[in-house]
CHARMM-style PDB file with segment names, atoms N, HN, CA, C and O in Angstrom:
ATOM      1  N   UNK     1       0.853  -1.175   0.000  1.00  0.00      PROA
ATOM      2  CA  UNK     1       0.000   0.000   0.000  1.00  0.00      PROA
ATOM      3  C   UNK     1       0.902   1.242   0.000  1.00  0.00      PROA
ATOM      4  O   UNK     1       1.666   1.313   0.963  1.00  0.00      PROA
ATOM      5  N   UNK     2       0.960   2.332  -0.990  1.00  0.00      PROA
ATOM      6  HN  UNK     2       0.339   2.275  -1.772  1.00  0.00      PROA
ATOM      7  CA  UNK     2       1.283   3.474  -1.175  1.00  0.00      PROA
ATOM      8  C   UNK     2       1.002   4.291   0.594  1.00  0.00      PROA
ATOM      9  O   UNK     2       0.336   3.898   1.552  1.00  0.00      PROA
ATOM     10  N   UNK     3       1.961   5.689   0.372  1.00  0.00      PROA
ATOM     11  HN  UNK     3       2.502   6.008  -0.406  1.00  0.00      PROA
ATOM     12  CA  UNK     3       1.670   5.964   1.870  1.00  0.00      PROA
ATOM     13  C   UNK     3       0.801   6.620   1.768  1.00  0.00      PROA
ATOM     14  O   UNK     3       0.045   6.552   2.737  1.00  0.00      PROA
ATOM     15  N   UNK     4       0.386   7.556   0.690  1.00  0.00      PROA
ATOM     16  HN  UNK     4       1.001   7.611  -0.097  1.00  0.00      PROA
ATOM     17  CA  UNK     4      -1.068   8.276   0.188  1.00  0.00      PROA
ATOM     18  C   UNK     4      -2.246   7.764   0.703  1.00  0.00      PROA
ATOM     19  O   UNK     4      -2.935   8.406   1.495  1.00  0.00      PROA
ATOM     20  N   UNK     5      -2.595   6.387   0.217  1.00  0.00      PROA
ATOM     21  HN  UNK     5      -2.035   5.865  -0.426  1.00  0.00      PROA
ATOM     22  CA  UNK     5      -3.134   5.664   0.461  1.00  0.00      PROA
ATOM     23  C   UNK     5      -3.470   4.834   1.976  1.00  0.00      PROA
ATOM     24  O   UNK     5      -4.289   3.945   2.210  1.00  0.00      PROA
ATOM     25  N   UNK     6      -2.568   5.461   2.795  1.00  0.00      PROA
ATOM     26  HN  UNK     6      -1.903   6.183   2.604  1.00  0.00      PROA
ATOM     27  CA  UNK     6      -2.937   4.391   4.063  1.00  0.00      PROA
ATOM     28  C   UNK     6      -3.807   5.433   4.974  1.00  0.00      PROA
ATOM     29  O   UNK     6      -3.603   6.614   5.257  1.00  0.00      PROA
ATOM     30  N   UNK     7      -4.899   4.495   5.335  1.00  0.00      PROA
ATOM     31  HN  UNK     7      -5.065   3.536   5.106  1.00  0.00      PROA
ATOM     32  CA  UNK     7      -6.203   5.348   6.602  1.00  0.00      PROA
ATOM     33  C   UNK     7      -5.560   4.665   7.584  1.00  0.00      PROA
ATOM     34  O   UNK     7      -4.770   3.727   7.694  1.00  0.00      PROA
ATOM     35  N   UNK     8      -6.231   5.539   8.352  1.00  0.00      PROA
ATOM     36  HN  UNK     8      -6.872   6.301   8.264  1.00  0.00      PROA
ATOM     37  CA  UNK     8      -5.917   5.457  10.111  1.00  0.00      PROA
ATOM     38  C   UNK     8      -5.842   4.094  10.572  1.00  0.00      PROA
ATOM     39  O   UNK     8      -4.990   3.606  11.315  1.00  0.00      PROA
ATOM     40  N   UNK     9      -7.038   3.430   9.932  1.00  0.00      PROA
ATOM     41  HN  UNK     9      -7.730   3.826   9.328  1.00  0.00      PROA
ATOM     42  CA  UNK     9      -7.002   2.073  10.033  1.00  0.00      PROA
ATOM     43  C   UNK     9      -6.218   1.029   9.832  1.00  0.00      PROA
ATOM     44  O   UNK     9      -6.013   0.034  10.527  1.00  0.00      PROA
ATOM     45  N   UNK    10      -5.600   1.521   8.313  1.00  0.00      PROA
ATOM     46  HN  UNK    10      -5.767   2.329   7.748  1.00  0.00      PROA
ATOM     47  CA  UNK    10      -4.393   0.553   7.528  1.00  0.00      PROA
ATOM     48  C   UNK    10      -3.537   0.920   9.053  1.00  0.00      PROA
ATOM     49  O   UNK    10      -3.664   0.047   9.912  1.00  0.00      PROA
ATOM     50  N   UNK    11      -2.813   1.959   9.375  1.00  0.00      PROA
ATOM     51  HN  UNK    11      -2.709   2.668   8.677  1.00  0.00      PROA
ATOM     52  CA  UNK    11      -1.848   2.249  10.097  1.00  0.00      PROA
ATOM     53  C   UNK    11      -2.017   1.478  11.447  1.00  0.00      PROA
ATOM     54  O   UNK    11      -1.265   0.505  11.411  1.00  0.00      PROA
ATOM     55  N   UNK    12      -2.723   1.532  12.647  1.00  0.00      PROA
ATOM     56  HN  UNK    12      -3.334   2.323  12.676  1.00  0.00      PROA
ATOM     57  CA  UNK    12      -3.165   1.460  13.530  1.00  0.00      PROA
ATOM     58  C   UNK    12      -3.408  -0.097  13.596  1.00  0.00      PROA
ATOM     59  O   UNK    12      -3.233  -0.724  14.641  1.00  0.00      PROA
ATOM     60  N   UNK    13      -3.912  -0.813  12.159  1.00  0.00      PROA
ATOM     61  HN  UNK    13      -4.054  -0.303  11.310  1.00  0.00      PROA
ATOM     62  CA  UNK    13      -4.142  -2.392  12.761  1.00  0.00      PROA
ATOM     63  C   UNK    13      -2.595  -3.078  12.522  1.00  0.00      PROA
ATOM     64  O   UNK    13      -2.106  -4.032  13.128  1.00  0.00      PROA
ATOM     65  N   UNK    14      -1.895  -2.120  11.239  1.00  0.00      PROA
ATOM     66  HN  UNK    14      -2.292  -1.346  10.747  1.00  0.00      PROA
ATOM     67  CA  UNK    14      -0.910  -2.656  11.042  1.00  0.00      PROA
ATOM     68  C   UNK    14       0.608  -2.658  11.785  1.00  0.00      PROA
ATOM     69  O   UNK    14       1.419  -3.555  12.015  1.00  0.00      PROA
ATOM     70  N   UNK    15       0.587  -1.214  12.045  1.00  0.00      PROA
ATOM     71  HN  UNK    15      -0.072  -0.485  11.859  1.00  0.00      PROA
ATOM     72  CA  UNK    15       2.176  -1.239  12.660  1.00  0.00      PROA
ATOM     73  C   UNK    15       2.248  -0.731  14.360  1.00  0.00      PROA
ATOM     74  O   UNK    15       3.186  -0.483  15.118  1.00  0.00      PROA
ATOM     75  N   UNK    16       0.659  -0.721  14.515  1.00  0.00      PROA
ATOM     76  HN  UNK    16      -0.103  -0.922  13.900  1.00  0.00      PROA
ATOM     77  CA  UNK    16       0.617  -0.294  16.140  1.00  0.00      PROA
ATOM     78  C   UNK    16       0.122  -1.355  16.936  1.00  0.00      PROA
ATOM     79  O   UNK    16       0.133  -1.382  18.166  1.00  0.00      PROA
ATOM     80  N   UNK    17      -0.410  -2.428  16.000  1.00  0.00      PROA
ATOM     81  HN  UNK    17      -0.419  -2.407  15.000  1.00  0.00      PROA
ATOM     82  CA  UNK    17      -0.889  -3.735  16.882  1.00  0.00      PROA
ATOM     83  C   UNK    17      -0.317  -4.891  16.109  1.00  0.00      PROA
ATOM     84  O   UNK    17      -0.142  -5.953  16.706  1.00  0.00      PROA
ATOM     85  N   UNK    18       0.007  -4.776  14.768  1.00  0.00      PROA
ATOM     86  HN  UNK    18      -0.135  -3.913  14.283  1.00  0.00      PROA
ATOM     87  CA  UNK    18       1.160  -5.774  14.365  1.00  0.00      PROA
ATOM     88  C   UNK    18      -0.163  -6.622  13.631  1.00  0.00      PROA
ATOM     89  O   UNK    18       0.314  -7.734  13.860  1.00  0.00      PROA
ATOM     90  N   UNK    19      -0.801  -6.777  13.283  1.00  0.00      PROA
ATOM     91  HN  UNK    19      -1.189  -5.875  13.097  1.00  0.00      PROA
ATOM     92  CA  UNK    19      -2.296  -7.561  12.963  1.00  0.00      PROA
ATOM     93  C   UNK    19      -2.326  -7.928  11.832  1.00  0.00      PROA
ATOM     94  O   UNK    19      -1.554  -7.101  11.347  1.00  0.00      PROA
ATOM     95  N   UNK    20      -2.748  -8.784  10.702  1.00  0.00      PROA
ATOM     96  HN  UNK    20      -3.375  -9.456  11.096  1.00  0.00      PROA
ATOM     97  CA  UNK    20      -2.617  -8.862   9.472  1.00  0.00      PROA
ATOM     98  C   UNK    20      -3.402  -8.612   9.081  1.00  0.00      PROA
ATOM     99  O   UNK    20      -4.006  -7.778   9.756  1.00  0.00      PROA
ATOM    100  N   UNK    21      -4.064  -9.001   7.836  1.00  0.00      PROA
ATOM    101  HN  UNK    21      -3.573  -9.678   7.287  1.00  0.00      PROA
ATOM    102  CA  UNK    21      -5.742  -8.880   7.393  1.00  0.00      PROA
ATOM    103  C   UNK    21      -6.507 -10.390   8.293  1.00  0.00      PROA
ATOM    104  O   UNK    21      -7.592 -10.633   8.820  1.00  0.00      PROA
ATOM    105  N   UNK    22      -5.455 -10.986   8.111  1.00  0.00      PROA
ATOM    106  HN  UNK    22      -4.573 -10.789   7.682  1.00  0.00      PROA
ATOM    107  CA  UNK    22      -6.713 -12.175   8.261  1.00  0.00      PROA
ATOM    108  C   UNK    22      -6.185 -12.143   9.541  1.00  0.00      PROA
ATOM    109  O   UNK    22      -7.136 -12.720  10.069  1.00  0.00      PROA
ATOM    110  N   UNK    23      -5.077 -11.830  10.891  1.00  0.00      PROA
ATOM    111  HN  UNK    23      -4.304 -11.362  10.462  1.00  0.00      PROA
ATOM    112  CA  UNK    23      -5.483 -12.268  12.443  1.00  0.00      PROA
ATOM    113  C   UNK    23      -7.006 -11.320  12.828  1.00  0.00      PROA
ATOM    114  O   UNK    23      -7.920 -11.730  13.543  1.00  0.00      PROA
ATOM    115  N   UNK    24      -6.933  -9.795  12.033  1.00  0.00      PROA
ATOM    116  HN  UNK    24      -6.190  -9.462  11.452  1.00  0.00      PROA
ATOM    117  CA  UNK    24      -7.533  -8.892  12.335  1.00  0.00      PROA
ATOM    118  C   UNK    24      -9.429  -9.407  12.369  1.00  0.00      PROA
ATOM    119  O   UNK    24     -10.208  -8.943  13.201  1.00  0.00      PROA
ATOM    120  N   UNK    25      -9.838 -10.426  11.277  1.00  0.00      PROA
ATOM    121  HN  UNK    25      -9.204 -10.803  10.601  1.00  0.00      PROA
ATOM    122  CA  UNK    25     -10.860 -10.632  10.891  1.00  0.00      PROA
ATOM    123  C   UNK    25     -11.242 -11.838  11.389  1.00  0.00      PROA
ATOM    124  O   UNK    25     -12.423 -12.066  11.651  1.00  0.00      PROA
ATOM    125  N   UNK    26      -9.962 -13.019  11.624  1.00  0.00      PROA
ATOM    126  HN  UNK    26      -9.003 -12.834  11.411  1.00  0.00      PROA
ATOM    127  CA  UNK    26     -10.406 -13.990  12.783  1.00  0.00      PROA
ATOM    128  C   UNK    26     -10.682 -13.028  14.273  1.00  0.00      PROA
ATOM    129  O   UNK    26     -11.821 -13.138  14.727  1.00  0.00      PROA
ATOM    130  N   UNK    27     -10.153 -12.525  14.693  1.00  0.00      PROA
ATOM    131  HN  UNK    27      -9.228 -12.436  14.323  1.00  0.00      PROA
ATOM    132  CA  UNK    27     -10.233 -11.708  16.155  1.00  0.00      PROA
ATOM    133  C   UNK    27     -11.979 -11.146  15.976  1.00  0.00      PROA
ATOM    134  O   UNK    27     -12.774 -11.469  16.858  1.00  0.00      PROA
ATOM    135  N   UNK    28     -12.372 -10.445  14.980  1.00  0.00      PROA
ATOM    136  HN  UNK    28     -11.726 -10.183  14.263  1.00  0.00      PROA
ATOM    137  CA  UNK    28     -13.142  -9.929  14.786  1.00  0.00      PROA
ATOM    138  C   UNK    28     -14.625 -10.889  14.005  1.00  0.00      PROA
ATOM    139  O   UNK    28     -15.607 -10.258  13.614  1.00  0.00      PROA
ATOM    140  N   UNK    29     -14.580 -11.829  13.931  1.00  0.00      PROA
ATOM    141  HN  UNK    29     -13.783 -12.342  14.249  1.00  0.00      PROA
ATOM    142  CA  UNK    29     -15.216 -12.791  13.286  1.00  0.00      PROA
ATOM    143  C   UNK    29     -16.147 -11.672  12.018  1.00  0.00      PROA
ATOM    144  O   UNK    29     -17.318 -11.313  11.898  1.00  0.00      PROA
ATOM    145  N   UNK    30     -14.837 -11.425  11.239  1.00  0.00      PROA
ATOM    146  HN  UNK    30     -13.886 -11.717  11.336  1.00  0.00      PROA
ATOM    147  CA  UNK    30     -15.384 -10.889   9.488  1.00  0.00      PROA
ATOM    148  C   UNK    30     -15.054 -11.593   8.798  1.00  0.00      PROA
ATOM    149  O   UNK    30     -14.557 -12.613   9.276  1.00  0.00      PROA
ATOM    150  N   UNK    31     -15.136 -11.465   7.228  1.00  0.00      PROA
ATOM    151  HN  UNK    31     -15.540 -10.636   6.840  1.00  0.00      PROA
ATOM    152  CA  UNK    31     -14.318 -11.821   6.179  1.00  0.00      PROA
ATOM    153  C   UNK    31     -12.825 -10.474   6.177  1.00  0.00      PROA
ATOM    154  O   UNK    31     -12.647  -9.342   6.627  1.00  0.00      PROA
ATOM    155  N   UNK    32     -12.055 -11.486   5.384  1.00  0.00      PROA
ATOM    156  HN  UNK    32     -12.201 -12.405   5.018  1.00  0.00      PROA
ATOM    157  CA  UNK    32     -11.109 -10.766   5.083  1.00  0.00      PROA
ATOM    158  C   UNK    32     -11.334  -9.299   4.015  1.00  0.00      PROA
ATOM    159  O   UNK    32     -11.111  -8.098   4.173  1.00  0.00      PROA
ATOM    160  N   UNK    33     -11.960 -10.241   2.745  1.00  0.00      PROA
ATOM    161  HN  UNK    33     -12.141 -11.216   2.616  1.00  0.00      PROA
ATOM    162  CA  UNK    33     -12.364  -8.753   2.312  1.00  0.00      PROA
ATOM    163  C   UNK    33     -12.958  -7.288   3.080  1.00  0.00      PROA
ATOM    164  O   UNK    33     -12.576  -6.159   2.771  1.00  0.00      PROA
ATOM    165  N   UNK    34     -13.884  -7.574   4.049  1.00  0.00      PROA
ATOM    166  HN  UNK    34     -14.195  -8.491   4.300  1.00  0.00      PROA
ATOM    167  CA  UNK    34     -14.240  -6.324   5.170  1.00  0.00      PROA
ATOM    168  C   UNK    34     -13.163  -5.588   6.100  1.00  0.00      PROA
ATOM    169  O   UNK    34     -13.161  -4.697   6.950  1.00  0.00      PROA
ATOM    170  N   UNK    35     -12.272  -6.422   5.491  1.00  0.00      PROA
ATOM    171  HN  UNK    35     -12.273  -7.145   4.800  1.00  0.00      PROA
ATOM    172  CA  UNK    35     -11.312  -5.900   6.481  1.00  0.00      PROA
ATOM    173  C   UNK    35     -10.257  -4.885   5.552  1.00  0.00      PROA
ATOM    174  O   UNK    35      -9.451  -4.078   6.014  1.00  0.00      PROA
ATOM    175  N   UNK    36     -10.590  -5.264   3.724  1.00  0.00      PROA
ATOM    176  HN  UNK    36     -11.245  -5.920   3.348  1.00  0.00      PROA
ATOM    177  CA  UNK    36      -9.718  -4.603   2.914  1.00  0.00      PROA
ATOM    178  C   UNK    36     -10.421  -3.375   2.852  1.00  0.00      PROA
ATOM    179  O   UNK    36      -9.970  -2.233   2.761  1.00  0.00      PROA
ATOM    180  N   UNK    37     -11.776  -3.835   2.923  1.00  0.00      PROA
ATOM    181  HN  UNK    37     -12.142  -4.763   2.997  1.00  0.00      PROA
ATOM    182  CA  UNK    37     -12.974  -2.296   2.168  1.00  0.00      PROA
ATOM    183  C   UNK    37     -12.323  -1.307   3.821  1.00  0.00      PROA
ATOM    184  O   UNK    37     -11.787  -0.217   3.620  1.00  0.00      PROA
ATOM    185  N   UNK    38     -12.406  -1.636   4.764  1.00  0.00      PROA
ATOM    186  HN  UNK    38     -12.842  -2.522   4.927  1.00  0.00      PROA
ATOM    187  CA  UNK    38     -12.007  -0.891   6.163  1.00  0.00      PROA
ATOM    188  C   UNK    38     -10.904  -0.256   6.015  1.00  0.00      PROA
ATOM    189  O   UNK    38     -10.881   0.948   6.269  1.00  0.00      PROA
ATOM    190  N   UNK    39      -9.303  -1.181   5.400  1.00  0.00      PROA
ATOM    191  HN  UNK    39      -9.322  -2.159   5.193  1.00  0.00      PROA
ATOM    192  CA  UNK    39      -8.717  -0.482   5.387  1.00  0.00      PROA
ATOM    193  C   UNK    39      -8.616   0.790   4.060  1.00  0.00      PROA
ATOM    194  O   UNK    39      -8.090   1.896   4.188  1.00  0.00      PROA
ATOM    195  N   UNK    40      -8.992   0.481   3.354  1.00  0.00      PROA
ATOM    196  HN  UNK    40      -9.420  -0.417   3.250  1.00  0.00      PROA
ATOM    197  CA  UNK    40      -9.389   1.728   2.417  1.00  0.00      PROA
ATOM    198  C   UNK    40     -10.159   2.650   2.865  1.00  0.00      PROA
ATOM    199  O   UNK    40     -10.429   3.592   2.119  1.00  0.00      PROA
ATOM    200  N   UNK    41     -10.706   2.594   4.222  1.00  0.00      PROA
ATOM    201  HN  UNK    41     -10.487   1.830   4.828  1.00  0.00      PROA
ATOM    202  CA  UNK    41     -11.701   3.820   4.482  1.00  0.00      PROA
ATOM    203  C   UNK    41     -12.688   3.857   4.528  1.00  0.00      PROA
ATOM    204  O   UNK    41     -13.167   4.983   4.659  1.00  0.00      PROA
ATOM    205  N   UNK    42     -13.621   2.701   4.454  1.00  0.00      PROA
ATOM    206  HN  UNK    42     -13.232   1.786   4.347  1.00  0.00      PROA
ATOM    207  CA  UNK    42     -14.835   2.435   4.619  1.00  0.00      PROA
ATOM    208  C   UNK    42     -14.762   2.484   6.161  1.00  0.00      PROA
ATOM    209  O   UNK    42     -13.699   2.318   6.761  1.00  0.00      PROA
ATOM    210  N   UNK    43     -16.200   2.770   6.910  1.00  0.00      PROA
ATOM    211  HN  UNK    43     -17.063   2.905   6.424  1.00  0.00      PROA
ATOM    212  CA  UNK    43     -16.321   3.169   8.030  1.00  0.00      PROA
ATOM    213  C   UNK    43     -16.309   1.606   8.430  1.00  0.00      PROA
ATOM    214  O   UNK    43     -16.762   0.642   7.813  1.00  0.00      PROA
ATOM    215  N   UNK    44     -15.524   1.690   9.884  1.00  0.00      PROA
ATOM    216  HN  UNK    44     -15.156   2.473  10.385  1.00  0.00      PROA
ATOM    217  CA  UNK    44     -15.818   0.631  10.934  1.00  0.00      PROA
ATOM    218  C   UNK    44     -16.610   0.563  12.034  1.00  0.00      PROA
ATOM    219  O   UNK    44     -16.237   1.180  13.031  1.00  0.00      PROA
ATOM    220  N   UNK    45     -17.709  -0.105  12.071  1.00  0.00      PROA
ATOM    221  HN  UNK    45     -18.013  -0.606  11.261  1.00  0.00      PROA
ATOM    222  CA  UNK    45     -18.341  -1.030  13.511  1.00  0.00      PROA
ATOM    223  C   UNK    45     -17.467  -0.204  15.163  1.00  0.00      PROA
ATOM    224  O   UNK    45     -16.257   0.009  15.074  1.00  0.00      PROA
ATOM    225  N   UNK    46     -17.850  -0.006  15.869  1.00  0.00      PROA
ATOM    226  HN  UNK    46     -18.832  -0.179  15.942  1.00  0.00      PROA
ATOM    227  CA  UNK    46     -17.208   0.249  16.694  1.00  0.00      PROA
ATOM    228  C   UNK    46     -16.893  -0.434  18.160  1.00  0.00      PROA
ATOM    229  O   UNK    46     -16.147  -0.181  19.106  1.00  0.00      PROA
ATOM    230  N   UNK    47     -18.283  -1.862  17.690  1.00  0.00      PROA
ATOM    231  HN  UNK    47     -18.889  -2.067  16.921  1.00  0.00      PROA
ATOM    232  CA  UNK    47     -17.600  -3.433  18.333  1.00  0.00      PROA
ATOM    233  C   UNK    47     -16.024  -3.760  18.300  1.00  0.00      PROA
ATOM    234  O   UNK    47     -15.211  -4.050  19.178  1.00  0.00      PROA
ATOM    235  N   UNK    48     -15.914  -3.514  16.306  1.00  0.00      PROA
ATOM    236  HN  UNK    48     -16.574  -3.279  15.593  1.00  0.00      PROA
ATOM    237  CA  UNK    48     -14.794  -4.254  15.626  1.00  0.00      PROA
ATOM    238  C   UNK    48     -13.730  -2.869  16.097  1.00  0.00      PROA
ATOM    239  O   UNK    48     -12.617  -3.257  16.454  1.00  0.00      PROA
ATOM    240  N   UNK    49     -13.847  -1.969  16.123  1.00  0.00      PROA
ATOM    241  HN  UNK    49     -14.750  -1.654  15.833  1.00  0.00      PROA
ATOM    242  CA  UNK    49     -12.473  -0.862  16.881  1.00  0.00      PROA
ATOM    243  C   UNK    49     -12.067  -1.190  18.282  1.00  0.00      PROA
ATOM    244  O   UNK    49     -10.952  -1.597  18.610  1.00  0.00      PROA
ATOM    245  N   UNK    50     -12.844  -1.024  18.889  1.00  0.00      PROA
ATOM    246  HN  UNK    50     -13.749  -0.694  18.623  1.00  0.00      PROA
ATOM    247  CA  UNK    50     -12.820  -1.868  20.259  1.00  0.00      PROA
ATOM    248  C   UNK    50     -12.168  -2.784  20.614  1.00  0.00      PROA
ATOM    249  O   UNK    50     -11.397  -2.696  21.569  1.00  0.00      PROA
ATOM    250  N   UNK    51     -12.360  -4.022  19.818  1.00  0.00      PROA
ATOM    251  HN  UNK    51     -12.986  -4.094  19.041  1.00  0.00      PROA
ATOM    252  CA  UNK    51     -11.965  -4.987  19.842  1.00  0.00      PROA
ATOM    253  C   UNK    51     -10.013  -5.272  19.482  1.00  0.00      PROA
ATOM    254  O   UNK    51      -9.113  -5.988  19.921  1.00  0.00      PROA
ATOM    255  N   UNK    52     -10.196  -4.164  18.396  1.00  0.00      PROA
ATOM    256  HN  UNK    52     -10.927  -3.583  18.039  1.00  0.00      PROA
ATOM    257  CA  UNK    52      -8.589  -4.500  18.040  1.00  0.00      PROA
ATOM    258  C   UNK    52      -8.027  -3.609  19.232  1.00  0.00      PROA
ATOM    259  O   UNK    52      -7.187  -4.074  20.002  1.00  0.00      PROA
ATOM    260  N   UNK    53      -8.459  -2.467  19.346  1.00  0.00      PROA
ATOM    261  HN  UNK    53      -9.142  -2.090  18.721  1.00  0.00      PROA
ATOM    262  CA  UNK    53      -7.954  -1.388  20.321  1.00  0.00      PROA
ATOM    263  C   UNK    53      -7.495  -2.581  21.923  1.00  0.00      PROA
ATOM    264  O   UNK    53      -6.491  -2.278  22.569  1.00  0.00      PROA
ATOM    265  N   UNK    54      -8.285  -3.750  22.327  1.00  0.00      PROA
ATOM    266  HN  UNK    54      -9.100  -3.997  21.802  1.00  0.00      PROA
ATOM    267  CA  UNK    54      -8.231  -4.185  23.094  1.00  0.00      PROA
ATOM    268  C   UNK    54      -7.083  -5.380  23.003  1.00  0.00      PROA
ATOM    269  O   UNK    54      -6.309  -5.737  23.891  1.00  0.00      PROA
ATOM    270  N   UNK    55      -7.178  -5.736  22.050  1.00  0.00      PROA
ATOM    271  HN  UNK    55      -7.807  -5.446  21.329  1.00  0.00      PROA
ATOM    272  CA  UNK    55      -5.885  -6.690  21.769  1.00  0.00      PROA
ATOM    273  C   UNK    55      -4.534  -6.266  21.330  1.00  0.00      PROA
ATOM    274  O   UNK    55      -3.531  -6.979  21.362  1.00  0.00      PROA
ATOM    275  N   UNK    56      -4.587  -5.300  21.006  1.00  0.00      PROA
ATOM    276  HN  UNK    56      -5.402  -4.721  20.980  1.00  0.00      PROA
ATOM    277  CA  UNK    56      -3.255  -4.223  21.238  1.00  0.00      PROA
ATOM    278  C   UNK    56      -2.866  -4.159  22.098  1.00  0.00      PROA
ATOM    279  O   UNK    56      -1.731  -4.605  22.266  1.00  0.00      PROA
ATOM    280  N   UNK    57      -3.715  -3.450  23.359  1.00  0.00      PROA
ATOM    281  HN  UNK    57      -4.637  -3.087  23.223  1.00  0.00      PROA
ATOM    282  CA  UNK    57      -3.325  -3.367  24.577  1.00  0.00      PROA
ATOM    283  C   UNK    57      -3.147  -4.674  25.246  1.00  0.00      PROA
ATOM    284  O   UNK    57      -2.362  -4.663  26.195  1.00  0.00      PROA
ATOM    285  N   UNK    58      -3.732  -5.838  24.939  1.00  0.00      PROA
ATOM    286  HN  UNK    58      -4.369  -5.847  24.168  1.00  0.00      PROA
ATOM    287  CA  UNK    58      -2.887  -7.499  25.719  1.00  0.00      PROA
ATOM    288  C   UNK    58      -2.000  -7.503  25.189  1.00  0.00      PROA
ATOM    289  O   UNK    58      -1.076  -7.186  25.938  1.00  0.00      PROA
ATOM    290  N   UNK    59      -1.574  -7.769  23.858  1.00  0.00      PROA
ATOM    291  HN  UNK    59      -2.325  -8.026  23.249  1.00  0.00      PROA
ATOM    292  CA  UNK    59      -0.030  -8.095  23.570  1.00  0.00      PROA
ATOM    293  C   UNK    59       0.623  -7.007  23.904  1.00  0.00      PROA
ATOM    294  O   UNK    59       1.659  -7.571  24.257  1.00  0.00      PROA
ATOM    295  N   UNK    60       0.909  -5.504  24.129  1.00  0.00      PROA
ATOM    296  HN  UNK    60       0.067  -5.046  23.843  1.00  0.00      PROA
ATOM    297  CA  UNK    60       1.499  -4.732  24.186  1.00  0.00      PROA
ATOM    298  C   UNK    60       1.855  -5.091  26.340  1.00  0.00      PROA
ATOM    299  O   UNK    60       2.962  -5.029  26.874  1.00  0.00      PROA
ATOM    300  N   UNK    61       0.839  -5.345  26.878  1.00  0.00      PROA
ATOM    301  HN  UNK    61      -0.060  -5.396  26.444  1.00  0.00      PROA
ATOM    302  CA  UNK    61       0.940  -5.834  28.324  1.00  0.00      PROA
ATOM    303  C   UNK    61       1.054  -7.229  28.382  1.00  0.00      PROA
ATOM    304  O   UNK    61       0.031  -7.498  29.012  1.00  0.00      PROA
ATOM    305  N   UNK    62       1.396  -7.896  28.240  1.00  0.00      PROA
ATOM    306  HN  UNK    62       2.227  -7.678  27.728  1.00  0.00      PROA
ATOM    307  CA  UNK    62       1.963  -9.222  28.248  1.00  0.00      PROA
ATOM    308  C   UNK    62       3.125  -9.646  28.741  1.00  0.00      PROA
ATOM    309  O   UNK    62       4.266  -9.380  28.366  1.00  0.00      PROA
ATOM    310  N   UNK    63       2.590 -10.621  29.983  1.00  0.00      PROA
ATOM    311  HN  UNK    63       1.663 -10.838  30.288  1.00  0.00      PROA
ATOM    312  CA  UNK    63       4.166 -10.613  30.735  1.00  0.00      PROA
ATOM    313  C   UNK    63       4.422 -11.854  31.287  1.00  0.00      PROA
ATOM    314  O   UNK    63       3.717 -11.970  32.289  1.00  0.00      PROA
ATOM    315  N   UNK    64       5.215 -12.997  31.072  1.00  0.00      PROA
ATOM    316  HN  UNK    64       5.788 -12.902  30.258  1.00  0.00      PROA
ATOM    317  CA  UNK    64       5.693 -14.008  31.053  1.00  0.00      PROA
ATOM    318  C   UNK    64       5.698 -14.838  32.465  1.00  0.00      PROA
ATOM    319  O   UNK    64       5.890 -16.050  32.560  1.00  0.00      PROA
ATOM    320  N   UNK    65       5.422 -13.846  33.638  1.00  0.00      PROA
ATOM    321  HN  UNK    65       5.265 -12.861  33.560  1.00  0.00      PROA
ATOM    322  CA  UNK    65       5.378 -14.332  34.956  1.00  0.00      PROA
ATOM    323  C   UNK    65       3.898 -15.495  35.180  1.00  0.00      PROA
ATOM    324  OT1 UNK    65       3.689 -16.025  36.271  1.00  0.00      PROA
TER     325      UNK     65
END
């Protein structure tokens, strides 16, 4: 993806929670395609924001003890 091209979304599932298309849409029980139309900018669910917003924050707190 061009950098023109990347929404908040592309950015945020990709390099701030590390997520692919498809962990993002298993986590979220979508298709993958909903997850391409999203990152192009189609509006998101705010279940499905939530949700990644929340699994960011486990792997980012994750601690081996």
């Amino acid at each position: 993806m061009k950098y023109h091209e990347m929404t908040k979304s592309y950015v945020f599932r990709e390099f701030e929670c590390g997520l692919s298309v498809e962990q993002a849409a298993m986590l979220c029980l979508k298709s993958v395609r909903t997850f391409q139309e999203w990152d192009k900018g189609k509006e998101i669910p705010k279940e499905c924001r939530r949700l990644k917003r929340n699994q960011c924050r486990l792997e980012l707190s994750y601690n081996k003890e």
